[in-house]
PyMOL Python script that loads the backbone (N, CA, C, O; Angstrom):
from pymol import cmd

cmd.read_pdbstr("""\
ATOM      1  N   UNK A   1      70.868  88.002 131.473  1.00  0.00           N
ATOM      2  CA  UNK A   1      70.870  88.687 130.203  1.00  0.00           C
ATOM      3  C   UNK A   1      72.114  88.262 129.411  1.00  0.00           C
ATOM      4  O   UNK A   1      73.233  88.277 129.924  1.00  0.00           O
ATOM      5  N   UNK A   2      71.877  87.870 128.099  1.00  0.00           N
ATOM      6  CA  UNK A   2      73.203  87.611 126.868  1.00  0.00           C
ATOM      7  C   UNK A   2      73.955  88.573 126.965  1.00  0.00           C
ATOM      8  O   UNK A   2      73.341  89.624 127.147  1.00  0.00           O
ATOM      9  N   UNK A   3      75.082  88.670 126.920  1.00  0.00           N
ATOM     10  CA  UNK A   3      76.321  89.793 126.355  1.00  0.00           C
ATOM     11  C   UNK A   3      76.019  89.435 124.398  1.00  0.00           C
ATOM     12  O   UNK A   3      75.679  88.550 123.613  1.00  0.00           O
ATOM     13  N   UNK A   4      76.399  90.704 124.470  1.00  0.00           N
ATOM     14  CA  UNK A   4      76.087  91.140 122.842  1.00  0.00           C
ATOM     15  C   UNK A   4      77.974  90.565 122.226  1.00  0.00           C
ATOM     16  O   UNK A   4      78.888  90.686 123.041  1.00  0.00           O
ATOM     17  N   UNK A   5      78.248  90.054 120.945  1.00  0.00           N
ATOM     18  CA  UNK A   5      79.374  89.822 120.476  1.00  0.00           C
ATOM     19  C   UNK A   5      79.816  90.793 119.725  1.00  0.00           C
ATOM     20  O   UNK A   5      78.939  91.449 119.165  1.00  0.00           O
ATOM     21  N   UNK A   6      80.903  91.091 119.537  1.00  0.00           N
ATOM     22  CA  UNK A   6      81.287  92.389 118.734  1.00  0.00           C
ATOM     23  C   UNK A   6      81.808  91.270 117.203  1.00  0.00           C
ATOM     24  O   UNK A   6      82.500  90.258 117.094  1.00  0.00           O
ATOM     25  N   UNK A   7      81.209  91.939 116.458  1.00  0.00           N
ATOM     26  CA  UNK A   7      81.374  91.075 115.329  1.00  0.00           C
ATOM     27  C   UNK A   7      82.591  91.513 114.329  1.00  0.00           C
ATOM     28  O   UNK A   7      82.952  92.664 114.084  1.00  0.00           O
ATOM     29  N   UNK A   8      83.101  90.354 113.843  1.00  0.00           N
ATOM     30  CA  UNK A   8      84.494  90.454 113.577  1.00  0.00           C
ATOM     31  C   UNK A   8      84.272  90.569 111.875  1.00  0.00           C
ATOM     32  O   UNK A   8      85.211  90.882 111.144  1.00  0.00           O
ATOM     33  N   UNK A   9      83.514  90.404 111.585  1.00  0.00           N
ATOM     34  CA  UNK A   9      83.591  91.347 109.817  1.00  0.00           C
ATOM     35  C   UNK A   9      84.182  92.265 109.587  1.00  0.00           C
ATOM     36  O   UNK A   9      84.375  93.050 110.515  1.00  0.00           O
ATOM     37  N   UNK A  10      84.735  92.573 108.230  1.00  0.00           N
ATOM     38  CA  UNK A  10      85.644  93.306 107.589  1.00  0.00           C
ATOM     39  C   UNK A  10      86.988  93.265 108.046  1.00  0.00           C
ATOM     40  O   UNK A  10      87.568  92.569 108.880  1.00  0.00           O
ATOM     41  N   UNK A  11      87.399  94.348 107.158  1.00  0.00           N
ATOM     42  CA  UNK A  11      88.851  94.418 107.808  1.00  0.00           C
ATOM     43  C   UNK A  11      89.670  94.561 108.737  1.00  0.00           C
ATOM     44  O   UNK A  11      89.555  95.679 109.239  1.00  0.00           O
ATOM     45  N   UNK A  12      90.544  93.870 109.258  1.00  0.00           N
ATOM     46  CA  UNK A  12      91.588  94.284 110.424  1.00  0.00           C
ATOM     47  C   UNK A  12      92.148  95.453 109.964  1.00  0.00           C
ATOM     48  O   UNK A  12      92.551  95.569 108.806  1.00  0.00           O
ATOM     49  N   UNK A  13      92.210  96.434 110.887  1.00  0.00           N
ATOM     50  CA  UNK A  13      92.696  97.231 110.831  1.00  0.00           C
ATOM     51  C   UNK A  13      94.451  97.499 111.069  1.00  0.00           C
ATOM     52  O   UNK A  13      94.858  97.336 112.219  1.00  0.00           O
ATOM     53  N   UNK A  14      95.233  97.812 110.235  1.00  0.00           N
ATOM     54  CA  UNK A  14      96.269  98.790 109.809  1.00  0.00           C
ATOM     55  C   UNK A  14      96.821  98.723 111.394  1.00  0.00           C
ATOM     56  O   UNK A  14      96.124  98.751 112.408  1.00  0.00           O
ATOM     57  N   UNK A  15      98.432  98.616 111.293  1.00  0.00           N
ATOM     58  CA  UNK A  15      99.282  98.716 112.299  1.00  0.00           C
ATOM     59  C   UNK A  15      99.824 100.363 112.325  1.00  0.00           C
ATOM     60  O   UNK A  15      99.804 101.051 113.346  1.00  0.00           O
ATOM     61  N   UNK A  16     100.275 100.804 111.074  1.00  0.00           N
ATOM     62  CA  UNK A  16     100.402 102.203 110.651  1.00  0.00           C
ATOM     63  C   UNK A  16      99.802 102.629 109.666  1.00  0.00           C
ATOM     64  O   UNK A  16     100.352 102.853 108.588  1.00  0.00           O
ATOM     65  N   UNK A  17      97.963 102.885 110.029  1.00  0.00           N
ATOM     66  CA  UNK A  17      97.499 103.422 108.774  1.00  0.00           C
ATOM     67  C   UNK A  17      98.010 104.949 108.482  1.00  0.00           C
ATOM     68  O   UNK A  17      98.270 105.832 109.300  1.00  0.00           O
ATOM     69  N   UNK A  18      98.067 104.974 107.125  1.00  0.00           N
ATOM     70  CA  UNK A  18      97.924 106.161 106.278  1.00  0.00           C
ATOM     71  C   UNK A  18      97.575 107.317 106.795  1.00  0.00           C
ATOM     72  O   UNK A  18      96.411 107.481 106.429  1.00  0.00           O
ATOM     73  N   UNK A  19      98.067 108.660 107.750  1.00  0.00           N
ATOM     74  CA  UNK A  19      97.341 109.820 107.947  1.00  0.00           C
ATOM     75  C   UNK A  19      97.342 110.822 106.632  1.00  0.00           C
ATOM     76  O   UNK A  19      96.661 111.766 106.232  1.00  0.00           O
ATOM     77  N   UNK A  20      98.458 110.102 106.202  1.00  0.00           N
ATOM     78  CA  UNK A  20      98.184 111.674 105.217  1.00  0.00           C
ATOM     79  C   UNK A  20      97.843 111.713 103.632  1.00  0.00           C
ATOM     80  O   UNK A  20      98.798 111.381 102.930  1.00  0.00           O
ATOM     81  N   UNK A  21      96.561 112.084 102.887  1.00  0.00           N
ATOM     82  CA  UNK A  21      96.219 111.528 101.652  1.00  0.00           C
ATOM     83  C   UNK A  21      96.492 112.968 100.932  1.00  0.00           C
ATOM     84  O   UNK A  21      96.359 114.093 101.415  1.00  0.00           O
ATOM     85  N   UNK A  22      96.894 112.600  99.689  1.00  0.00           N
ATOM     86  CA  UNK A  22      96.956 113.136  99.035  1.00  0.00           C
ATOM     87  C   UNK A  22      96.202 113.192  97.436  1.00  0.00           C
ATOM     88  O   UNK A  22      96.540 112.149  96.877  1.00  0.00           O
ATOM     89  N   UNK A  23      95.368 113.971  96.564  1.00  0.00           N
ATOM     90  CA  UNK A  23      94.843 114.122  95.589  1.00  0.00           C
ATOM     91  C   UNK A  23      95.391 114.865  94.576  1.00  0.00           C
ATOM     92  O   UNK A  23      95.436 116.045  94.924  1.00  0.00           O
ATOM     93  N   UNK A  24      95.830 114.688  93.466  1.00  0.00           N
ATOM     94  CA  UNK A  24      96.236 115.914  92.280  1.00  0.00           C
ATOM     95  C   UNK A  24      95.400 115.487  91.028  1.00  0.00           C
ATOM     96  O   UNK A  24      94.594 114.561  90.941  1.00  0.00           O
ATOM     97  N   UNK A  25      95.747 116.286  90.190  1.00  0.00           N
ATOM     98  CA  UNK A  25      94.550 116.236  88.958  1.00  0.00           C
ATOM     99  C   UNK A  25      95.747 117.042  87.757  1.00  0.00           C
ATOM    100  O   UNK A  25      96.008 118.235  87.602  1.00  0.00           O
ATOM    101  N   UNK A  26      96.265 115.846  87.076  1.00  0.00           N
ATOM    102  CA  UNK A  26      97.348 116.928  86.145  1.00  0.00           C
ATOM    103  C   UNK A  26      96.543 116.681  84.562  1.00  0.00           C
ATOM    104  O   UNK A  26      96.001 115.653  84.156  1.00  0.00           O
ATOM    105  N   UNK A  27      96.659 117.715  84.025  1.00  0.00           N
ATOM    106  CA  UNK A  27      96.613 117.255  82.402  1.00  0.00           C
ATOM    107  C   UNK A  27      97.343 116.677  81.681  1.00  0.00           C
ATOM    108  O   UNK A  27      98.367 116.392  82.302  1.00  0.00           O
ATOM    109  N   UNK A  28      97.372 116.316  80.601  1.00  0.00           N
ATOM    110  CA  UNK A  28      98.045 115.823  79.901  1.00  0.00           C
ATOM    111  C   UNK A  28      99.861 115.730  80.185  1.00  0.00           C
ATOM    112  O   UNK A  28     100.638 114.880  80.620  1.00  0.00           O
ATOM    113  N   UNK A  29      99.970 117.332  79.582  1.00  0.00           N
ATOM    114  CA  UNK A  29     101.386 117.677  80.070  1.00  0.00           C
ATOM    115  C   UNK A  29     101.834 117.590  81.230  1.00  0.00           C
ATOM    116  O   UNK A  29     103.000 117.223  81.369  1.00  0.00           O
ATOM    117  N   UNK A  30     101.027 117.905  82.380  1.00  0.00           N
ATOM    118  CA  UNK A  30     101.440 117.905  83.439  1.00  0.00           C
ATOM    119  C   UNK A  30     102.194 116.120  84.292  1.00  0.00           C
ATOM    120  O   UNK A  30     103.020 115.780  85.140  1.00  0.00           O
ATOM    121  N   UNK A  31     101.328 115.577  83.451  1.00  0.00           N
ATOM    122  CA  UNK A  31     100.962 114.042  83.628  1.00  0.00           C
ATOM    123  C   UNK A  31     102.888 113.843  83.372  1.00  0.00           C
ATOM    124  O   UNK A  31     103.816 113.819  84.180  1.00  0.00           O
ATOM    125  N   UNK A  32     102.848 113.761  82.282  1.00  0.00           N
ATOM    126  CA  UNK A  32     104.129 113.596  81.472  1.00  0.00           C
ATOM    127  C   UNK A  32     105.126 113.657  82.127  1.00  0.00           C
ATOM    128  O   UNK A  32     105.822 112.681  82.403  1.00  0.00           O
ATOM    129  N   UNK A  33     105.370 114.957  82.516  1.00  0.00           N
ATOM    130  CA  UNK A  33     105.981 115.759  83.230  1.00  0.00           C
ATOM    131  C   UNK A  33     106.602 115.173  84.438  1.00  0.00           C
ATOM    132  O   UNK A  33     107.806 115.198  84.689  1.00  0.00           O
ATOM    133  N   UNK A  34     105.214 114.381  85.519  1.00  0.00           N
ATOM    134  CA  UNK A  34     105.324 113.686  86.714  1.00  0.00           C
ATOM    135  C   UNK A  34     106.058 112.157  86.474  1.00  0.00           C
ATOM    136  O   UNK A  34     106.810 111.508  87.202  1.00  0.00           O
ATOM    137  N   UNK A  35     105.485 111.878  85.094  1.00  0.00           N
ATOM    138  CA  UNK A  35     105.989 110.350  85.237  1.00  0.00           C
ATOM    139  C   UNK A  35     108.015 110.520  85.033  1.00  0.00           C
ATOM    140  O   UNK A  35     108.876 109.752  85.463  1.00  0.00           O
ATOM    141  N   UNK A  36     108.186 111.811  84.231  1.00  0.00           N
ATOM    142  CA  UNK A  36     109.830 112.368  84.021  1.00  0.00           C
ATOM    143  C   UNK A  36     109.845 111.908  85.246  1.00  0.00           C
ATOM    144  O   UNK A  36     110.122 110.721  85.415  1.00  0.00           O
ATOM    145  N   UNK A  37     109.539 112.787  86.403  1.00  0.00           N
ATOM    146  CA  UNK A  37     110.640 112.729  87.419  1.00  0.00           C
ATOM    147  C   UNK A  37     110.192 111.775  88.245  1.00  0.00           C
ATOM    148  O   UNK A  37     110.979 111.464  89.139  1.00  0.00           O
ATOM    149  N   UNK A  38     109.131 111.199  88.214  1.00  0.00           N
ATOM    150  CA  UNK A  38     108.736 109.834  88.957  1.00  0.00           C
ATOM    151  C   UNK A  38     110.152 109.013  88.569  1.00  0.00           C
ATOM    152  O   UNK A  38     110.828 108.650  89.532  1.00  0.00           O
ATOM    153  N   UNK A  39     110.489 108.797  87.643  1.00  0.00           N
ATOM    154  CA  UNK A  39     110.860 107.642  86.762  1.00  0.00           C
ATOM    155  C   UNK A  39     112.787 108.535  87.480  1.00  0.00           C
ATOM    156  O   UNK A  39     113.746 107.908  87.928  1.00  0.00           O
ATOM    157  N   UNK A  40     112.667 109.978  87.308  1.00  0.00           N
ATOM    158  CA  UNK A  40     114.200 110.043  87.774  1.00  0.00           C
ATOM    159  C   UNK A  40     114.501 109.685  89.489  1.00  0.00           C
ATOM    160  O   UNK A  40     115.517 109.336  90.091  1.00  0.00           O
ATOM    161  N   UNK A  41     113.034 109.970  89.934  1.00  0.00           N
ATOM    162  CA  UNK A  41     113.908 109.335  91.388  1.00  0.00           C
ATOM    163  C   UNK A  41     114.225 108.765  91.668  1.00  0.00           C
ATOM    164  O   UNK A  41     115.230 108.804  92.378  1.00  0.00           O
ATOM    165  N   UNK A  42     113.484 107.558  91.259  1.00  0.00           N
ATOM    166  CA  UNK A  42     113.877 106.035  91.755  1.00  0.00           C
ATOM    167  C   UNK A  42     113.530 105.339  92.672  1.00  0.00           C
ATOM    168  O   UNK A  42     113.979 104.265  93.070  1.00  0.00           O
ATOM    169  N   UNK A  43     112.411 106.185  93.151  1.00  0.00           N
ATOM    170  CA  UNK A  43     111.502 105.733  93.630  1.00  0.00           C
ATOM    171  C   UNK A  43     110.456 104.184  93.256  1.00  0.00           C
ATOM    172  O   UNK A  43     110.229 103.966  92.066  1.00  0.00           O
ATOM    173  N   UNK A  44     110.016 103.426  94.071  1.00  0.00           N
ATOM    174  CA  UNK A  44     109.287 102.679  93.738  1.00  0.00           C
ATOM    175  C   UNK A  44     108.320 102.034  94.449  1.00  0.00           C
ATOM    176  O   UNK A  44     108.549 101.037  95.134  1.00  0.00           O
ATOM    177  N   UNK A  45     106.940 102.698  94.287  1.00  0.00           N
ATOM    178  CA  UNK A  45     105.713 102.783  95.430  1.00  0.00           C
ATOM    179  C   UNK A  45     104.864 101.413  95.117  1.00  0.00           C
ATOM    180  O   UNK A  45     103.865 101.140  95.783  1.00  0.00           O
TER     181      UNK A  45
END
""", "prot")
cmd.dss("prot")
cmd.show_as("cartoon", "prot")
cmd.util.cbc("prot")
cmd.orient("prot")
């Protein structure tokens, strides 16, 4: 009997994927607001 191949399509998977997701939903102002202090941390994602 053949052995079956495990097929190597798509992606390799992630050394440290992502556990933790996050979603927000701001309005307008709120928006604004985030990019202020985005922009004061100094952060850069």
């Amino acid at each position: 009997m053949k052995e079956k191949r495990k097929s190597k399509a798509g992606r390799n998977p992630k050394l440290d994927p992502a556990v933790y997701r996050y979603t927000v939903r701001f309005n307008e102002e709120e928006h604004n607001r985030f990019l202020a202090m985005f922009g004061k941390s100094g952060v850069y994602a």
